[in-house]
C-alpha positions as CSV (number, residue, x, y, z in Angstrom):
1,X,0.0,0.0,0.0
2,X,3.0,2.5,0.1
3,X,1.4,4.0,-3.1
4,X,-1.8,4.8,-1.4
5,X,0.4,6.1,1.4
6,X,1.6,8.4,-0.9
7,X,-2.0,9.7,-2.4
8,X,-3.2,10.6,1.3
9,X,0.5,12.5,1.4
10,X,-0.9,14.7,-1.2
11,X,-3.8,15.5,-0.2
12,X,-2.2,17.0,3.7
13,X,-0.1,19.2,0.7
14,X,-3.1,20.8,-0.2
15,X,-2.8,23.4,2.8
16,X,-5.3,25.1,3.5
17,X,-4.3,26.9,6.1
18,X,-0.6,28.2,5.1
19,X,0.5,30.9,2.4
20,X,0.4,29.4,-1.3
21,X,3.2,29.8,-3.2
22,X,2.5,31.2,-7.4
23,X,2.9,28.8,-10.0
24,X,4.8,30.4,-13.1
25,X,6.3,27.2,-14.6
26,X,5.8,23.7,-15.6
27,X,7.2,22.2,-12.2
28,X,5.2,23.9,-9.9
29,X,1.7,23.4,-12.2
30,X,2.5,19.8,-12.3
31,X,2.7,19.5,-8.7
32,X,-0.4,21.2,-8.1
33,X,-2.3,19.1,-10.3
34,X,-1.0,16.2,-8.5
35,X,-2.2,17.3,-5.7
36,X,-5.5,18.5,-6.5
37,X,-6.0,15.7,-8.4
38,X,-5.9,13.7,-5.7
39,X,-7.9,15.7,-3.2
40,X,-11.0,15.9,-5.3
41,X,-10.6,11.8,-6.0
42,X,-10.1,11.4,-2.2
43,X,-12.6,13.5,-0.8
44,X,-15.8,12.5,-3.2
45,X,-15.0,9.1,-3.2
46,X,-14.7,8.6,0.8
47,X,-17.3,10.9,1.4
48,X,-20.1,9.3,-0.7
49,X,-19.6,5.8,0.6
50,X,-19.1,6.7,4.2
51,X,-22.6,8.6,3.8
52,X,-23.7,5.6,1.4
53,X,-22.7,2.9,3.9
54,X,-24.4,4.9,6.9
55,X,-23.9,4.0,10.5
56,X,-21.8,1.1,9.1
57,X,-19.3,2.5,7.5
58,X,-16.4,2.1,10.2
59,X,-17.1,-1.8,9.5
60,X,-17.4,-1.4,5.8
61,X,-13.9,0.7,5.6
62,X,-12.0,-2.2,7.6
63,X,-13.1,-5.3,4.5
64,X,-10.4,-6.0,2.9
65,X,-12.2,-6.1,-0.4
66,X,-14.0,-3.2,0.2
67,X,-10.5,-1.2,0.8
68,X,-8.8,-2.5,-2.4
69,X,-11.8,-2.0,-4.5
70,X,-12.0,1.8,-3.0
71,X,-7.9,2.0,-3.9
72,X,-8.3,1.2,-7.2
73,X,-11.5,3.7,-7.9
74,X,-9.1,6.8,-6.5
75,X,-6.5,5.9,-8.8
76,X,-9.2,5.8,-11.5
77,X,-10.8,9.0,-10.4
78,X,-7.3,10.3,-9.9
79,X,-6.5,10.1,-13.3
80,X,-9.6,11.1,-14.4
81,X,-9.6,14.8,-12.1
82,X,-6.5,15.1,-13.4
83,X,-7.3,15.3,-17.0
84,X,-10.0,17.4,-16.6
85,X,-7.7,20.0,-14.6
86,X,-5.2,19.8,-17.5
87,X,-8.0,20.9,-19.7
88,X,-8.7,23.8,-17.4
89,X,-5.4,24.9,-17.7
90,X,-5.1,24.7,-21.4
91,X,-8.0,27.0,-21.3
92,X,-6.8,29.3,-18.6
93,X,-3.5,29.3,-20.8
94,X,-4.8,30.0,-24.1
95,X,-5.0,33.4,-24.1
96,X,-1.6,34.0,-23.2
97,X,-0.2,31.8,-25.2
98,X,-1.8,33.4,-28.6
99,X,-0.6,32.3,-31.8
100,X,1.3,29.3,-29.9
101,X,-1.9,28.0,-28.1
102,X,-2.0,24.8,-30.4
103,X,1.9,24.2,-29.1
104,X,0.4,23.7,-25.8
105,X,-1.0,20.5,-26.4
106,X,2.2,18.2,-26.2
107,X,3.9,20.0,-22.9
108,X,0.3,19.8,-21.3
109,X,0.1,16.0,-22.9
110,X,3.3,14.9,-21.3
111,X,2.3,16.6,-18.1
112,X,-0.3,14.6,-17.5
113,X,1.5,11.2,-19.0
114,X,4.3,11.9,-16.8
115,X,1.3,12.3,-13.7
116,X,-0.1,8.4,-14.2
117,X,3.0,6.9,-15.0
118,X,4.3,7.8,-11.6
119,X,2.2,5.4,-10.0
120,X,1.2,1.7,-10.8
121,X,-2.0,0.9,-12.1
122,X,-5.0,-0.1,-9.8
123,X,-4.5,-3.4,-9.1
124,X,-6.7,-6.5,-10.5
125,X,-6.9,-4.7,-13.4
126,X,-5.1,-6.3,-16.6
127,X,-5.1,-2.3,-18.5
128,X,-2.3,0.2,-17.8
129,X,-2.3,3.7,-17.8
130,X,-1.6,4.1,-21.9
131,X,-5.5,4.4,-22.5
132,X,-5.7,6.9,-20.1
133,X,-3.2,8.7,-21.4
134,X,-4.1,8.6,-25.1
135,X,-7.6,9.7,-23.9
136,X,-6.0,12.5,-22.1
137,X,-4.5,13.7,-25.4
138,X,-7.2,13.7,-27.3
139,X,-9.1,15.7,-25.0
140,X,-6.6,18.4,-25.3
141,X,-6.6,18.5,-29.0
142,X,-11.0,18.5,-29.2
143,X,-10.9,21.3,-26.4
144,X,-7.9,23.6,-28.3
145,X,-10.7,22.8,-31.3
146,X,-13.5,24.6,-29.3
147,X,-14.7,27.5,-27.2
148,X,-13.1,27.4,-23.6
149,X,-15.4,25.3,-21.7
150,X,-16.2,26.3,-17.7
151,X,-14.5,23.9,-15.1
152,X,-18.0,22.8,-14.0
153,X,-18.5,21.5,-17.4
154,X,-15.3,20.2,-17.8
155,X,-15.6,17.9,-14.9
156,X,-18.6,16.0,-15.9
157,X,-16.0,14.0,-17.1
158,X,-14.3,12.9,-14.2
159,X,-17.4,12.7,-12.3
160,X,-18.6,10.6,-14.0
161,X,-15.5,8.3,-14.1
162,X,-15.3,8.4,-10.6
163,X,-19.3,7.5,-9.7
164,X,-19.1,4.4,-12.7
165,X,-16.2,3.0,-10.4
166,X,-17.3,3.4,-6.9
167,X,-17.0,0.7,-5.2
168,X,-20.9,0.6,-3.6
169,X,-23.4,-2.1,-5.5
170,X,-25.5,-0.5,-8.4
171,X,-28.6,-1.2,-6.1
172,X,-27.8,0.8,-3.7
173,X,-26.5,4.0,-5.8
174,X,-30.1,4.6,-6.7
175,X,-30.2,8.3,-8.9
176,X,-27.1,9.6,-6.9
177,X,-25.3,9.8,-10.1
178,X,-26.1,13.8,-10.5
179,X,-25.6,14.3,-6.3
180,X,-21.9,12.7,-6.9
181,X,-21.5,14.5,-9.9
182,X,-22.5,17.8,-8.6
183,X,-20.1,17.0,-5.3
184,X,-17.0,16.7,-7.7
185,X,-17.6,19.8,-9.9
186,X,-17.6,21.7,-6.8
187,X,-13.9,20.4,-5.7
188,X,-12.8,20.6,-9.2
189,X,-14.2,24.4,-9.1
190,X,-13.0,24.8,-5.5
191,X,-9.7,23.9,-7.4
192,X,-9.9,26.0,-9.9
193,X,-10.6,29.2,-8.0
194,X,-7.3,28.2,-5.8
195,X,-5.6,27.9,-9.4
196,X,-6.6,31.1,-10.3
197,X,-5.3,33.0,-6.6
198,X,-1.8,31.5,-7.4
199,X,-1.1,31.1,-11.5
200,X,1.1,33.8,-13.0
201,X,-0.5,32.8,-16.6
202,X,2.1,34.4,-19.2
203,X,5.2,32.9,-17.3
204,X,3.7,29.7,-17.2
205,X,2.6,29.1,-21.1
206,X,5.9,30.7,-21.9
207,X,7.7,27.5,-19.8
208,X,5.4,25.1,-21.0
209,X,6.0,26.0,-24.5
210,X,10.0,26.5,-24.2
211,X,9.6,23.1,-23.5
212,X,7.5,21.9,-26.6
């Protein structure tokens, strides 16, 4: 488990409480979408089965194939935040990129490759992270294509990812799919508000694209 160690790690990074520092390159965006990323995974995940499992849930969080089915559906919804904050970005960065804003598609690309192939895949499952990553491309390329897209639409996606992976039975989910999905857009917007207190926009697209 000293991968999942290392998720709940990230989310005590989040710091709420002390002074953020700005993000103006590549390294510093990457590691805040790491860690945001894996708060908004974390916290709608363990929140919706704890309040799915009721009064039981202290007994439902110590089965051991509850826990490893819950592991792999953050790495899954991990991956799946984490694409959808890339594409945030690329729309936050678009504008001062200009005439480059199509170059941002590999730096942003390889920024979130390099994200999921830090960590092993969920376990008892015989993929890897390649379709995640080619999925994560292609989304950069159809959003560059379009109007900039609000993070509260933009995270449908991973909302949905998460909820189709939870690990509570189908019967007992009921019509909680837009509940869920409303719970993540407001961590991925919760997110995004913190992204835009701290990004310094020009210096960051001008890394990212030295880079490309």
């Amino acid at each position: 488990m000293k991968n999942f160690i290392g998720f709940v790690e990230k989310i005590a990074k989040v710091g709420l409480f002390r002074q953020p520092d700005t993000i103006a390159d590549r390294a510093a965006l990457a590691d805040f979408l790491d860690q945001r990323a894996a708060f908004v995974a974390q916290q709608s995940l363990i929140e919706y089965c704890r309040a799915r499992a009721g009064l039981n849930w202290s007994k439902l969080f110590q089965e051991a194939p509850f826990v490893q089915a819950l592991h792999a559906a953050q790495w899954i919804g991990y991956a799946a935040a984490h694409i959808d904050l890339v594409v945030v970005v690329e729309g936050v960065l678009r504008r001062p990129a200009g005439i480059e804003a199509a170059r941002l598609v590999e730096p942003l690309a390889a920024l979130h490759a390099a994200a999921l192939e830090a960590y092993p895949f969920p376990e008892r499952r015989p993929e890897d992270w390649r379709a995640a990553i080619a999925e994560g491309r292609e989304r950069l390329v159809a959003a560059l294509a379009a109007p900039v897209a609000t993070p509260d639409v933009v995270a449908g996606h991973c909302g949905d990812a998460m909820f189709a992976a939870v690990p509570i039975h189908p019967s007992l989910r009921g019509h909680d799919r837009e509940m869920f999905g409303n719970h993540v857009r407001f961590a991925v917007l919760r997110a995004w508000e913190d992204l835009q207190a701290r990004l310094d926009p020009a210096a960051t697209a001008a890394d990212l694209l030295r880079g490309a």
